[in-house]
C-alpha atoms as one frame of an Amber mdcrd trajectory, in Angstrom:
protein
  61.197  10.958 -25.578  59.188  11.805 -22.546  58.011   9.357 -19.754  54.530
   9.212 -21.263  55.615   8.615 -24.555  58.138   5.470 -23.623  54.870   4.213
 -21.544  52.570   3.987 -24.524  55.541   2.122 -26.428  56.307  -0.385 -24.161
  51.896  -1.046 -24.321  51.822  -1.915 -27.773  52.626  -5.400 -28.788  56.047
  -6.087 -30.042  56.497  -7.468 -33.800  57.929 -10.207 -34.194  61.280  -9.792
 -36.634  63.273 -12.940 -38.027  66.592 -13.022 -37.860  67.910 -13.222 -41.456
  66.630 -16.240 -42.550  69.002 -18.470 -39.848  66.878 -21.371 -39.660  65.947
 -22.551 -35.755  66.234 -25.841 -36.525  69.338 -26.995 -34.160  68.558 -24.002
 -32.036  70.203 -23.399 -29.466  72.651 -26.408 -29.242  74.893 -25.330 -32.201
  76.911 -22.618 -29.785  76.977 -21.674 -25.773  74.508 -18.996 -25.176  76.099
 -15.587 -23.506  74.178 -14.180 -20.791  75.041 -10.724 -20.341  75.086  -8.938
 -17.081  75.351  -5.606 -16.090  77.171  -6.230 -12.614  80.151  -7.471 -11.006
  80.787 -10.702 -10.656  79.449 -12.354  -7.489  76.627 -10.362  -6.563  72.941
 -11.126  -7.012  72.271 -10.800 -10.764  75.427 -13.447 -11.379  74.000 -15.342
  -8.966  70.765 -16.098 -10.609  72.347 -16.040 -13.855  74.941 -18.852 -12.440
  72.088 -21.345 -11.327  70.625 -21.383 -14.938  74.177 -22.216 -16.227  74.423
 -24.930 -13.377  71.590 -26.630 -14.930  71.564 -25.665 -18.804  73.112 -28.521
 -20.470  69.949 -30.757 -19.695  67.410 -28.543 -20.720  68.708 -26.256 -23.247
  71.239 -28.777 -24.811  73.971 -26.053 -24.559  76.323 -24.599 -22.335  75.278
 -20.540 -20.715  77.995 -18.549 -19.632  77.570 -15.637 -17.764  79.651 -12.511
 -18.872  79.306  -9.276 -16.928  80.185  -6.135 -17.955  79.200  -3.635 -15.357
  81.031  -1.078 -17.560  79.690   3.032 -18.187  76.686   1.818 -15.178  75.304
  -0.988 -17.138  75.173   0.168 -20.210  78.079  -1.439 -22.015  76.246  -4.551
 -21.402  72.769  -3.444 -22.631  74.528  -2.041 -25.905  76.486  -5.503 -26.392
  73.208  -7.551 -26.048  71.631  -4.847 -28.751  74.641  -4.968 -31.180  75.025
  -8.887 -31.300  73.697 -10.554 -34.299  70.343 -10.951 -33.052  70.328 -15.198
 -33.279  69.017 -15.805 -29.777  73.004 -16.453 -28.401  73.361 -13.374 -26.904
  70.670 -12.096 -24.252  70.424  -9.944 -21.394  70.486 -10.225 -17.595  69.100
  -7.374 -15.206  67.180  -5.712 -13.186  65.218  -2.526 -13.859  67.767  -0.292
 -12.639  70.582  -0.667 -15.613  67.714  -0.960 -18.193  64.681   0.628 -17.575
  65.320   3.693 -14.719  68.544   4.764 -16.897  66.609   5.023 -20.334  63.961
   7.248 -18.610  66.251   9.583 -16.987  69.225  10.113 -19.790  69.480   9.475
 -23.880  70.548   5.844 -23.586  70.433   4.872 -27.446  67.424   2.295 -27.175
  63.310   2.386 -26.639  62.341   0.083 -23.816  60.190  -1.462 -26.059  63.176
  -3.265 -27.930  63.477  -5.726 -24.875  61.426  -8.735 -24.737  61.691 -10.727
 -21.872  62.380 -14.410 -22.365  61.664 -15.914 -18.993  61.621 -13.912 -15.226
  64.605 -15.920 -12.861  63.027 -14.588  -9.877  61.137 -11.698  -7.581  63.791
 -10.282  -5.377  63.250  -8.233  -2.226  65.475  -4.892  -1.531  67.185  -5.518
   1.867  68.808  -3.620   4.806  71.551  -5.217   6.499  74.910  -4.174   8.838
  77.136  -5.818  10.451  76.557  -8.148  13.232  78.770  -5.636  15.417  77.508
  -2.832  14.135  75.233   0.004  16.617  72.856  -0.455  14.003  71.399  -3.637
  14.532  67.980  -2.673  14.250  65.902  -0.780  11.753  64.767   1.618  14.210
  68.292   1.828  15.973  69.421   2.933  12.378  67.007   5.420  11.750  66.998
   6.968  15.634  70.930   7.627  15.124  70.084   9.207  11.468  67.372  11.396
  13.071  69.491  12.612  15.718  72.631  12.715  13.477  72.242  13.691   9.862
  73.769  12.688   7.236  76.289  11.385   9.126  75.474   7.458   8.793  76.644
   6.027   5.687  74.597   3.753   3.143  76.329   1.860   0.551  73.465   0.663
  -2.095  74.559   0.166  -5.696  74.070   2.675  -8.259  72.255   5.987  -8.554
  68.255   5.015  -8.351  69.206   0.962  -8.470  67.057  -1.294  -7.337  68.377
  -1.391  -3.666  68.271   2.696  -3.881  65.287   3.673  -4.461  63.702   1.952
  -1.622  66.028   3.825   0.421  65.426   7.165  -1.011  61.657   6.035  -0.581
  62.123   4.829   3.184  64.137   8.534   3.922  60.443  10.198   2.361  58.541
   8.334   4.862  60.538   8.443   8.021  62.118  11.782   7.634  65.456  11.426
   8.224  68.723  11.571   5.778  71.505   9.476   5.369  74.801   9.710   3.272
  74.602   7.880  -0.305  77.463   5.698  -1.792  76.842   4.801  -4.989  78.738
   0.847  -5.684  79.249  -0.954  -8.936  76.570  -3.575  -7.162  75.883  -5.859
  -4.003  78.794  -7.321  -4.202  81.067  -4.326  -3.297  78.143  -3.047  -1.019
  78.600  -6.233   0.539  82.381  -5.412   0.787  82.037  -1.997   2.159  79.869
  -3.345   4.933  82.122  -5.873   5.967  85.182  -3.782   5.485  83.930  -0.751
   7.745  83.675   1.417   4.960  80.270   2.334   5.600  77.237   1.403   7.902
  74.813   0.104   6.349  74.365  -1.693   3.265  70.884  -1.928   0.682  71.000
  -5.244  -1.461  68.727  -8.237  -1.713  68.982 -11.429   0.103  71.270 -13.643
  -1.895  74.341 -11.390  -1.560  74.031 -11.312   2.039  73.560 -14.817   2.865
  76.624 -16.442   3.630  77.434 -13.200   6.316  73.517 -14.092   7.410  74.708
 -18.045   7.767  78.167 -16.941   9.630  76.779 -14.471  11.675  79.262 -11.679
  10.833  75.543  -9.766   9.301  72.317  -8.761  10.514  69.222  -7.777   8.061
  67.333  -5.276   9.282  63.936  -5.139   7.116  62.886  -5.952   3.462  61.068
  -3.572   0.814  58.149  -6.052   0.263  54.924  -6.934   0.635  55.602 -10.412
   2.512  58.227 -11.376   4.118  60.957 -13.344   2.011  60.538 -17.465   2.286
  65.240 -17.202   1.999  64.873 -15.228   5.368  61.840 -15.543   6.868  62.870
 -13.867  10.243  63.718 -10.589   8.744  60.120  -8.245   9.022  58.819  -6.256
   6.164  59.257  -2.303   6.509  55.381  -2.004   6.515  55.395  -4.310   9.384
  57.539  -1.478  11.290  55.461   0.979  10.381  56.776   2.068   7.100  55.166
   1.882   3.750  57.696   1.388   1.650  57.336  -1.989  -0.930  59.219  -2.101
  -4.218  60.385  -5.687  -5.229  62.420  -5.974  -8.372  62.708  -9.187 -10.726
  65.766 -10.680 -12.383  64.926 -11.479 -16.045  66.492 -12.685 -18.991  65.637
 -10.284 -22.161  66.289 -11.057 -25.933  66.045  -7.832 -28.370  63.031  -7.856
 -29.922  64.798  -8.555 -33.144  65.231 -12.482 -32.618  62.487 -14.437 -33.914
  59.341 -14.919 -31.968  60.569 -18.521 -32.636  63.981 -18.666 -31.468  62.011
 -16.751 -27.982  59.689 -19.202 -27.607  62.536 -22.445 -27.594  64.475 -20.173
 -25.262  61.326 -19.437 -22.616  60.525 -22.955 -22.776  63.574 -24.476 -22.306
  64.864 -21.806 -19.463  61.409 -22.615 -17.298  62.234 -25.952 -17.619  66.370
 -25.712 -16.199  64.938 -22.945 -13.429  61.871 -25.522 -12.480  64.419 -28.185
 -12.236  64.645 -29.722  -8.216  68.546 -28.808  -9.438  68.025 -25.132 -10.252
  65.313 -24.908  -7.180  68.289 -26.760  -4.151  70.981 -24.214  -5.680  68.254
 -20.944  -5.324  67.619 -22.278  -1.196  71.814 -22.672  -1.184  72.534 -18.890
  -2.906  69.629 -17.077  -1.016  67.541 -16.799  -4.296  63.908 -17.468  -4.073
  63.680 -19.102  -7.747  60.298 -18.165  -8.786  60.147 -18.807 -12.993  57.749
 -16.609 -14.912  56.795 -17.126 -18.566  57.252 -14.427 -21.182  53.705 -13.134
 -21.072  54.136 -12.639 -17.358  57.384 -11.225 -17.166  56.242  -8.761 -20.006
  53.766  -7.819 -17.398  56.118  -7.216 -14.627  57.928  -5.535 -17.146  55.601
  -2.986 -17.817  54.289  -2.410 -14.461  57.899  -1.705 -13.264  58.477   0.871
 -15.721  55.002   2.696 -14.919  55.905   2.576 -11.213  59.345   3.981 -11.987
  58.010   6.758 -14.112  55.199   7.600 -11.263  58.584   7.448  -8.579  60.908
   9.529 -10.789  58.180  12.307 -11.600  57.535  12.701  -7.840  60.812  13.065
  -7.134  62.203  14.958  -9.637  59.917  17.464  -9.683
């Protein structure tokens, strides 16, 4: 299927199928709800996914659990959430990367208009960070040294076109220099390269960086948005240093379009309620995560903005 094509199917409104005749009665308090991630364990997807289980019980009247399996880049996960009886227990937690820039660049198994999203967790901002020690402490320090070195500095930034990637491959365009790529299962082992030496720099968002923010053993150097980020509100936008690079992400919970509009609708209200919660809101200023809860009509929005951005990104660049 070609870019254009998956556009015009993600426009049209999803049906809505019921899930053979389970009735939604007791939804969702009859079993825990699995929240599938396609990343590690500790970086900034689990993160979000962690403070809706911190606060679940009261507003879902069930238990989430977080499961990730970052397995064959994401995937596994994706194809778990689309295999599981579709009863509203089993739903998805990503990004765009995993989900929406794989499926338009390989033969992934699924349309991107099987995804519905049940409820956005939160906007996050791409982020350039080093080490407190580092030579790099700086944006432009970075990209001097890259300009008058290149390819010799070292990036690490998730996986191939993630969502801490691109704006790097985007940030190279506009500056005009070139750095070395290192692909990680997520921020978390991003995080650990940094720290560990094994490379210079490191592209994430702001709640994996935190605590090394809070110790002082990491500096950010600039964030791919249009405003600065409330979490870290000292660290300048790359358009403020002269760079026009801004491509925020999200961090949303999807069901397959196969569980019943009705089961969707208990799940979107009862997940804006946990992530409203002054709970779910002190744990997002704690972890770094700016906890910003969007509907399903909104998030559907984001959702297909993102993947007409991505397709507009991937044609220029792949051309």
């Amino acid at each position: 299927m070609t870019f254009k094509n998956i556009a015009l199917a993600c426009a049209v409104s999803v049906a809505s199928i019921t899930a053979g005749g389970v009735s939604a009665a007791d939804f969702p308090s009859e079993k825990p709800i699995r929240l599938i991630s396609p990343y590690g364990a500790g970086g900034a997807v689990d993160i979000a996914g962690r403070i809706l289980s911190s606060v679940s019980g009261e507003f879902l009247d069930t238990r989430v659990d977080v499961v990730s399996l970052s397995g064959a880049g994401g995937q596994e996960a994706i194809q778990y959430v689309r295999d599981a009886d579709p009863d509203g227990y089993t739903l998805l937690i990503t990004d765009y990367g995993p989900l929406v820039t794989t499926a338009l660049r390989e033969d992934v198994g699924y349309e991107l208009d099987e995804w519905v999203p049940s409820a956005q967790i939160t906007e996050v901002a791409p982020i350039f960070f080093a080490r407190a020690d580092s030579d790099y402490t700086s944006l432009e320090a970075w990209i001097d040294a890259a300009r008058a070195a290149p390819d010799t500095i070292s990036v690490g930034h998730g996986r191939h076109l993630s969502v801490p990637h691109l704006p790097l491959i985007l940030l190279e365009s506009e500056a005009d220099f070139s750095t070395i790529h290192l692909p990680t299962t997520g921020g978390s082992q991003a995080l650990a390269f940094v720290l560990g030496g094994q490379v210079d720099i490191g592209a994430s968002v702001p709640s994996t960086i935190q605590g090394g923010i809070d110790d002082g053993s990491l500096v950010a150097l600039a964030v791919a948005t249009a405003e600065r980020v409330a979490a870290q509100p000292d660290v300048p936008t790359l358009r403020e240093l002269g760079y026009d690079v801004v491509l925020p992400a999200w961090y949303t919970i999807f069901a397959h379009r196969d569980v019943s509009e009705e089961r969707r609708a208990i799940l979107e209200e009862g997940i804006l309620a946990a992530l409203e919660s002054d709970a779910a809101q002190a744990l997002g200023q704690r972890t770094g995560t700016d906890v910003q809860p969007l509907g399903a009509e909104a998030s559907q929005t984001a959702y297909l903005t993102t993947i007409d951005n991505l397709i507009a990104i991937l044609d220029h660049f792949e051309d």
